[in-house]
C-alpha positions in Angstrom: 91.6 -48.6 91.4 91.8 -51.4 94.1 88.6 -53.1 92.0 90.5 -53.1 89.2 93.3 -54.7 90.5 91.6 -57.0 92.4 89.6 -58.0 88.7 92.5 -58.5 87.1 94.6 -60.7 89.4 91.4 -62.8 89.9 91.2 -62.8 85.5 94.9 -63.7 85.4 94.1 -66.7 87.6 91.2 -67.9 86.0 93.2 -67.7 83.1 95.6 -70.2 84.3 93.2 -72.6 85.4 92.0 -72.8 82.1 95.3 -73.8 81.1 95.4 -77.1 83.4 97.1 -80.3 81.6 96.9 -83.7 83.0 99.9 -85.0 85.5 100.4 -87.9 83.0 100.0 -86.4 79.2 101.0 -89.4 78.1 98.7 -91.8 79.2 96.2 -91.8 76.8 93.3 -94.0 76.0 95.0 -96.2 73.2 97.6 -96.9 76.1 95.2 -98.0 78.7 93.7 -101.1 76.8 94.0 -102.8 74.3 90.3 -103.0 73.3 89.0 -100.5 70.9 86.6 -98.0 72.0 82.9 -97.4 71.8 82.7 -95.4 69.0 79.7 -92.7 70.3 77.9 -90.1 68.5 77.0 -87.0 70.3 74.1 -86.1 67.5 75.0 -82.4 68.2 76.1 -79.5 65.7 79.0 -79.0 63.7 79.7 -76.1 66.1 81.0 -79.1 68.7 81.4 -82.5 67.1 82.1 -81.0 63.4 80.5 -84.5 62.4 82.7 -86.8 64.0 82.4 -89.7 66.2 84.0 -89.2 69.9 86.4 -92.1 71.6 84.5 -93.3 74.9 86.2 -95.8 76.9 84.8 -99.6 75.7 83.1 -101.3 78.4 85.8 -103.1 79.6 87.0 -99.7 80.9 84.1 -99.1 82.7 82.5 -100.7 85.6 78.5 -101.2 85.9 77.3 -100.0 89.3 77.3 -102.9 92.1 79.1 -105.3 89.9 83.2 -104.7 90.4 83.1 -100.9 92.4 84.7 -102.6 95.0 88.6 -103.3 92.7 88.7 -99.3 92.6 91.5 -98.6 94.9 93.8 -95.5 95.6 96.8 -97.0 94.4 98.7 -96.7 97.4 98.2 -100.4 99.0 96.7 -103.7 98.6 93.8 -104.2 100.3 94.1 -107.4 100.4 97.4 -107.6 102.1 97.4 -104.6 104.0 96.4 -103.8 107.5 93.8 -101.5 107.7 94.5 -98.0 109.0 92.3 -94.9 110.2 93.7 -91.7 110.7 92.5 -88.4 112.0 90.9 -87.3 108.6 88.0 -89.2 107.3 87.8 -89.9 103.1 85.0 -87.7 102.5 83.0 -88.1 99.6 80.6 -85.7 97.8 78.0 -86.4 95.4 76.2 -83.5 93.6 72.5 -83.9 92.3 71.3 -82.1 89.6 69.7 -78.6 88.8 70.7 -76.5 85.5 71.2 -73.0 86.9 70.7 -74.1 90.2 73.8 -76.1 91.1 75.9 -73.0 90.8 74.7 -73.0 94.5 76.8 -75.8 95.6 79.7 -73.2 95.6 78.4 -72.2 99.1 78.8 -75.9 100.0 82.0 -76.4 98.6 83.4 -72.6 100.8 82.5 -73.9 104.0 83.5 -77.6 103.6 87.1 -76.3 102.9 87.1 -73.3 105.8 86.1 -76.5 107.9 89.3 -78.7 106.6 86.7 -81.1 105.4 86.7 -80.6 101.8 86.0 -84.1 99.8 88.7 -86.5 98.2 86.4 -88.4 96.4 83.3 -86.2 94.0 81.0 -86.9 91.7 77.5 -85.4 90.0 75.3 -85.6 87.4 74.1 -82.7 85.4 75.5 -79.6 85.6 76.6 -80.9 89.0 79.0 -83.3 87.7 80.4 -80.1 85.8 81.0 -78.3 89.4 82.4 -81.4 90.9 85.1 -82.0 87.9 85.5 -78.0 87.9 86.5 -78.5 91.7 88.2 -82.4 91.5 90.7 -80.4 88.4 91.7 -78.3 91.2 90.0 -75.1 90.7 88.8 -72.9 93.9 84.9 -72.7 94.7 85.7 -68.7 94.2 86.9 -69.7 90.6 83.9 -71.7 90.2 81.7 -69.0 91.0 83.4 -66.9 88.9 83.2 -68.8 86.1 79.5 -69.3 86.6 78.8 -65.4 86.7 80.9 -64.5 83.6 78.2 -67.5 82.0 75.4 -66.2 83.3 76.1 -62.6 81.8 77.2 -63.9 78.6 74.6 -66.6 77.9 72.7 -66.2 74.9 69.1 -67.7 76.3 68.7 -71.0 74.5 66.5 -73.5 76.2 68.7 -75.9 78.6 69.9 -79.0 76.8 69.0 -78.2 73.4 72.2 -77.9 71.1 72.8 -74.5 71.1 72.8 -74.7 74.6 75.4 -77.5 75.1 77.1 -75.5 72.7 77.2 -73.0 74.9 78.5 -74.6 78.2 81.0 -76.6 75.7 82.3 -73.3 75.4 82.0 -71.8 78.6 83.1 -74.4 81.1 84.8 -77.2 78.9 87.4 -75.7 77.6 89.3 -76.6 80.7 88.9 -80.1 80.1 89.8 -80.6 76.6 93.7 -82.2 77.6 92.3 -83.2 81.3 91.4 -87.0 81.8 89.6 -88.2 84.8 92.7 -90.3 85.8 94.9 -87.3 86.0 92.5 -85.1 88.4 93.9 -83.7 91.7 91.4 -85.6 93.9 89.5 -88.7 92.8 86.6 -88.3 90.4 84.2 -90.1 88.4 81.3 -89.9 85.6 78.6 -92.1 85.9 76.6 -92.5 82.4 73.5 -93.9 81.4 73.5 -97.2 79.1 70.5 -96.4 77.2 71.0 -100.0 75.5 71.8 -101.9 78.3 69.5 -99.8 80.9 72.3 -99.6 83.5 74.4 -96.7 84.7 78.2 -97.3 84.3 80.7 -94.9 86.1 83.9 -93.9 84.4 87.4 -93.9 86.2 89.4 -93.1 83.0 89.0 -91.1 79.6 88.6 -87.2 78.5 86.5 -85.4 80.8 85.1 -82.9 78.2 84.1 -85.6 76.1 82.3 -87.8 79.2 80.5 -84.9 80.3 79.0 -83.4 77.1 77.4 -87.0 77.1 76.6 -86.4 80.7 74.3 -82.8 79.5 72.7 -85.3 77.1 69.1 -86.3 77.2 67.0 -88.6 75.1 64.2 -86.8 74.2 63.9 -89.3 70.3 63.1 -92.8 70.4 64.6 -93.1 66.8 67.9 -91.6 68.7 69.9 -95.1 69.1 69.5 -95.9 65.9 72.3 -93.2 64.8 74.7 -94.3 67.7 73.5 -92.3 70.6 74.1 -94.7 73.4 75.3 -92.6 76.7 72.8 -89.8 77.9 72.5 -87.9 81.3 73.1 -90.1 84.3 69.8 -88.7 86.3 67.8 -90.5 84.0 68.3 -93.5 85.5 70.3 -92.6 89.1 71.4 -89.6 90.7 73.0 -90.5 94.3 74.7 -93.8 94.8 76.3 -93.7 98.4 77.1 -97.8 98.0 79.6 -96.9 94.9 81.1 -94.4 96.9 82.0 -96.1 99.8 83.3 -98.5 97.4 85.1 -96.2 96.0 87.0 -95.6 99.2 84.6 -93.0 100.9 84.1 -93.4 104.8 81.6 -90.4 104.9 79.6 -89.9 102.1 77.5 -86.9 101.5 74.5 -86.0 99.1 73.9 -82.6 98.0 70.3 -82.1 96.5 69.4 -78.7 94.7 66.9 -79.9 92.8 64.1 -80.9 95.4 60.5 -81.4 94.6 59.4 -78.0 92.9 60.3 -78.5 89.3 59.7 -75.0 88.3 61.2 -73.6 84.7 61.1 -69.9 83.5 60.6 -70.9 80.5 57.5 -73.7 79.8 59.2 -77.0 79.0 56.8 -79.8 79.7 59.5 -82.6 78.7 62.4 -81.0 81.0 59.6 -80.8 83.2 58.9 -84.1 82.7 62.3 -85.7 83.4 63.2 -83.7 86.2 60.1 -84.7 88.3 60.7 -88.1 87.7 64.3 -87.5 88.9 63.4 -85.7 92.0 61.2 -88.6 92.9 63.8 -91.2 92.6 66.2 -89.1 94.5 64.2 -89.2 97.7 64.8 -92.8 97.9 68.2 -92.7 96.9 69.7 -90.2 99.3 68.9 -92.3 102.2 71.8 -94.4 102.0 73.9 -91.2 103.1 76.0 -90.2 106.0 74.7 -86.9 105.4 72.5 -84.6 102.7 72.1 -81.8 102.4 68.9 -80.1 101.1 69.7 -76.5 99.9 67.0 -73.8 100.1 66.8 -72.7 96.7 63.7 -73.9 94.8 62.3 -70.9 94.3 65.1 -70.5 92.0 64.0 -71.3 88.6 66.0 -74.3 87.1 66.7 -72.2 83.8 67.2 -68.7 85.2 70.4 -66.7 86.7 67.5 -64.1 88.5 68.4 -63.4 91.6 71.7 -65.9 92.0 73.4 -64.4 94.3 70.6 -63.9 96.6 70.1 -67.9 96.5 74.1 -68.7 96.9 73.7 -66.2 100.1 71.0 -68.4 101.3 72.6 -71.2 100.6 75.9 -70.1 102.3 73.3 -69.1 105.6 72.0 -72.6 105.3 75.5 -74.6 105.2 76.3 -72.4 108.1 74.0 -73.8 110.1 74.1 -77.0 109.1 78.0 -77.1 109.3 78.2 -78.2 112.9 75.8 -80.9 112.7 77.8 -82.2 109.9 81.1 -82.2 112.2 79.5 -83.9 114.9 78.4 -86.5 112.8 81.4 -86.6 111.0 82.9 -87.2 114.5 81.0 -89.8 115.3 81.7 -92.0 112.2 85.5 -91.2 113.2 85.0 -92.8 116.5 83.3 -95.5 115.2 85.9 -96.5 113.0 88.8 -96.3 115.5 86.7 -98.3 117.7 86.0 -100.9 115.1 90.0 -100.6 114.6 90.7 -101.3 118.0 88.5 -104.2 118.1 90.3 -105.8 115.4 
């Protein structure tokens, strides 16, 4: 009886997470500029896009990596003006790589960063990570998350990652949530990054409908005659993963990467172009995560990027690992604390 109950108050809670509406409802897109916006076509079924073309923010609502990530501000003072102040808490960012089935590990990261009172204010990911970090940046509880990942995994019908059925699928399973949610109105800051595939540049997005930014984000180009029917955004890891210089731009003073991905690309199911992509992508990731206060390499490549088997054994590990690794990242954390009131004091 006590498992019952104990299902059903955890169902009743999911339940009104799913119901989440953004702080501002009224502050739509046609509201925020006066440009019109890329018109974008997802190329997917009638079971999602029933034929029609989705609103994306136009490009003047959008900021190209490196070029203006520096005007994002909290809203709370003007940098310019403004003294600067440091406080006991450091802005910690997280940035979550990608993985399929895999990233429903980064739960176990997201448990102990909040039992340490060091959960991020600023997220991000690519993937099915970006899915976790806007899951998480709506306001959702890594147990919720988890949740939500299990009752997937055990009603999934099998199609091959990022096919259409598939998006289907996770349109259905995860997105729901996001359908009235815009990235403006989250409870901690969050942003999509995008890749350009006409300009060849990743953007990141501050505003617009999350559902809608991250079906593009589960989009990959695998059809050179694609752009030609108004596919423009796809899946961010095909051109960048981890960008700790955006972040701290962003606001971040500790910025960390969280990689599940690693170097074995291994797939239940044989899929020499998934293959394909996600080897190039681990590769670049190498490089990228150097720029980080911290990453964080989770043990679970044995895991098979399109298979559930065995899930909870690899979020156990993963929870053993962040264990371990949680009082390095405190002391480090500490020391970019003390190096920032030093550098206040100085001034």
């Amino acid at each position: 009886m006590s498992r019952l109950l104990f299902f059903l108050s955890v169902l009743l809670f999911v339940t009104s997470c799913s119901s989440v509406k953004p702080i501002n409802s009224q502050e739509r897109r046609g509201h925020l500029s006066k440009n019109q916006p890329d018109r974008v076509d997802l190329g997917l079924n009638d079971g999602l896009g029933n034929g029609k073309n989705i609103d994306v923010m136009a490009q003047e609502e959008t900021v190209r990596v490196g070029d203006r990530g520096g005007d994002i501000y909290d809203g709370n003072s003007d940098p310019s003006t403004d003294a600067p102040t440091y406080h006991k808490k450091l802005r910690i960012a997280l940035n979550l790589g990608p993985g399929i089935y895999r990233t429903v590990n980064y739960v176990s990261v997201l448990k102990l960063l909040e039992r340490k009172n060091l959960s991020p204010d600023i997220l991000t990911g690519t993937g099915m990570g970006a899915v976790i970090a806007a899951m998480y940046a709506s306001g959702m509880t890594p147990e919720v998350i988890e949740w939500n990942f299990y009752k997937y995994f055990k009603d999934k019908r099998n199609n091959k990652p990022f096919e259409k059925d598939w998006i289907n699928e996770i349109d259905e399973a995860f997105m729901g949530k996001f359908k009235k949610l815009n990235i403006q109105d989250t409870k901690r800051k969050f942003y999509i990054t995008l890749y350009d595939r006409i300009t060849n540049k990743t953007y990141y997005f501050e505003k617009g409908n999350i559902r809608e930014l991250l079906l593009l984000n589960l989009r990959l180009m695998n059809n050179s005659a694609e752009p030609s029917r108004g596919v423009k955004y796809t899946a961010a890891f095909e051109k960048e993963v981890f960008n700790a210089r955006l972040l701290r731009q962003l606001g971040a003073e500790f910025a960390i990467a969280v990689d599940c991905l690693g170097t074995k690309i291994d797939f239940e199911n044989t899929n020499e172009y998934l293959i394909g992509v996600f080897s190039k992508t681990a590769g670049r990731m190498q490089s990228e995560k150097k720029d980080f206060d911290y990453w964080l390499n989770l043990p679970v490549t044995q895991m098979s990027l399109d298979s559930h088997k065995d899930s909870q054994l690899y979020m156990q590990k993963s929870y053993e690992y962040m264990l371990k690794q949680t009082p390095i990242l405190i002391k480090k954390i500490q020391e970019k604390m003390m190096s920032i009131n030093n550098l206040g004091n100085d001034e």
